[in-house]
Residue, then its C-alpha position, 0 to 999 in steps of 0.5 A: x465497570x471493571x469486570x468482576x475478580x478472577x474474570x478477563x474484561x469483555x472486549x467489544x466484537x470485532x468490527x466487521x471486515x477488518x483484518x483479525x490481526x488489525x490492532x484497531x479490530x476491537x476499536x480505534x486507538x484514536x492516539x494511534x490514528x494520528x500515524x496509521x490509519x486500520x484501512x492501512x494496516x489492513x492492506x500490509x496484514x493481508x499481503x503478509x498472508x500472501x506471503x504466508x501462503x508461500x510458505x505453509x502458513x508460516x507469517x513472515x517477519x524481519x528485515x528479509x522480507x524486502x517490500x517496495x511501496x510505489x507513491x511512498x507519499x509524504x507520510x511514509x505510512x505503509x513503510x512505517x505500519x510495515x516496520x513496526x508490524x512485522x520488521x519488514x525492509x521497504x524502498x519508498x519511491x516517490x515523483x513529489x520531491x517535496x513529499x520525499x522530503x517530508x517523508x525523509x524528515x520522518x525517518x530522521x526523526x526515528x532513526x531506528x526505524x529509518x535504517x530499515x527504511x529507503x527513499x528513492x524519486x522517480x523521475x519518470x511520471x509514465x514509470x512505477x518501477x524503472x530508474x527505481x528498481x535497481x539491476x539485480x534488485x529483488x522485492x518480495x512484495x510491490x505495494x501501491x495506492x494509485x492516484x484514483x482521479x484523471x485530471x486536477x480538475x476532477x479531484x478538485x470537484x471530488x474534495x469539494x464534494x466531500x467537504x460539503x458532505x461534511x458540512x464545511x462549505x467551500x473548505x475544499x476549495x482551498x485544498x484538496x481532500x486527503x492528498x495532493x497532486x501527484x497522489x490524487x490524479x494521472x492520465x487515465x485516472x486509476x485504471x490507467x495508472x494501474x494498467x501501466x503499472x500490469x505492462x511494466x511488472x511483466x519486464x520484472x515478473x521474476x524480480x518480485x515475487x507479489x505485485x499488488x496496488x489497492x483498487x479503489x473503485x470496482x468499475x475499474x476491475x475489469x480492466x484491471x483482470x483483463x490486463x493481467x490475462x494480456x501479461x500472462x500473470x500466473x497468479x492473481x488475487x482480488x482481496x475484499x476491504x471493508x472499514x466500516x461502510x467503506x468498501x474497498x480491495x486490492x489486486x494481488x499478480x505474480x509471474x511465478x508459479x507456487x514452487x517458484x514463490x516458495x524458492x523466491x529470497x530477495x537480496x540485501x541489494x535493498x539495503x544499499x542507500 
């Protein structure tokens, strides 16, 4: 029913947990789904806070915010909501050729958005930032959704189980649920690869500004902060996420003191193909 003349039209309450400036807060844009999902945009929203908690509130925008996306994955989705949500500059490393690949087909199909936008391989499985981090390269913002299984095996039982939530059967037989390979299990399942990922950041602690990675289950946090004491973090933020009845959150560590976050300023070094 279309509101009554001169009235603006009700929205619908905000969904609880979703970040304020989450364009799905007031409802899902089913269309906009099939590219970005509100869970996703959530966690760039709030890492933008952090930055604007760096400089007096002010929310950071264009290509000089410089963001690395760690598992960059064949969707290139955090680089795209990123870009699209705030201009930002993101170099996407990936293990998966065949995921790089992909992702690279995306940006070539949009070539404006590409030129903000770099794929990088790993070569190194037991590595998140080393071979891709160039010498003299700068980040503002590290961003990570880390594989959560610890072998093939488990995250095959796991998508099985899904699929026979959602009533179909053996579907997840065939293939897994919501990923592949690389992208849903490591040695030492989440915490493993989310400690590696702490030890590594402390040979790069004033080369970026906020490290962060999503963690996905709460058993893992207690290795997770223990990590960062053992590192010497000097800032580190555990960010609450909830779509729905889903719970999640993110951990957000920075070596640098607040003056020094303020004075951070990444160089163009990111650009470079």
């Amino acid at each position: 029913m279309p509101a009554p003349s001169g009235r603006p039209p009700k929205l619908p309450p905000a969904k609880p947990g979703l970040h304020a400036r989450n364009r799905h807060a007031r409802g899902y844009d089913f269309q906009r789904l099939v590219q970005a999902s509100p869970g996703r945009a959530d966690y760039l929203h709030h890492l933008a806070d952090l930055l604007a908690g760096d400089a007096d509130g002010a929310v950071p925008q264009g290509p000089g915010i410089h963001a690395l996306d760690v598992g960059v994955g064949a969707n290139v989705i955090y680089p795209l909501i990123g870009h699209q949500e705030y201009g930002w500059s993101f170099v996407g490393s990936d293990l998966d050729e065949a995921a790089l690949a992909s992702a690279a087909r995306i940006l070539a199909a949009n070539p404006e958005i590409a030129k903000s936008i770099t794929l990088r391989r790993q070569a190194d499985r037991n590595a998140c930032f080393a071979g891709v981090v160039r010498p003299g390269e700068r980040f503002d913002l590290t961003l990570c959704n880390p594989p959560f299984h610890g072998s093939a095996r488990e995250a095959r039982e796991a998508s099985q189980q899904k699929w026979r939530k959602l009533g179909r059967g053996a579907a997840g037989t065939a293939r897994n649920f919501g990923g592949q390979g690389a992208e849903l299990w490591c040695e030492g399942g989440e915490a493993g690869f989310i400690g590696r990922m702490i030890a590594e950041s402390a040979g790069l602690r004033d080369r970026v500004r906020w490290f962060s990675t999503l963690v996905s289950s709460s058993s893992s946090l207690p290795a997770v902060h223990r990590a960062l004491r053992q590192v010497g973090a000097q800032d580190t933020r555990t960010v609450p996420m909830a779509q729905g009845q889903k719970q999640s959150r993110f951990v957000a560590w920075s070596f640098l003191d607040a003056e020094g976050r303020r004075a951070f300023h990444a160089t163009s070094v990111n650009e470079v193909p």
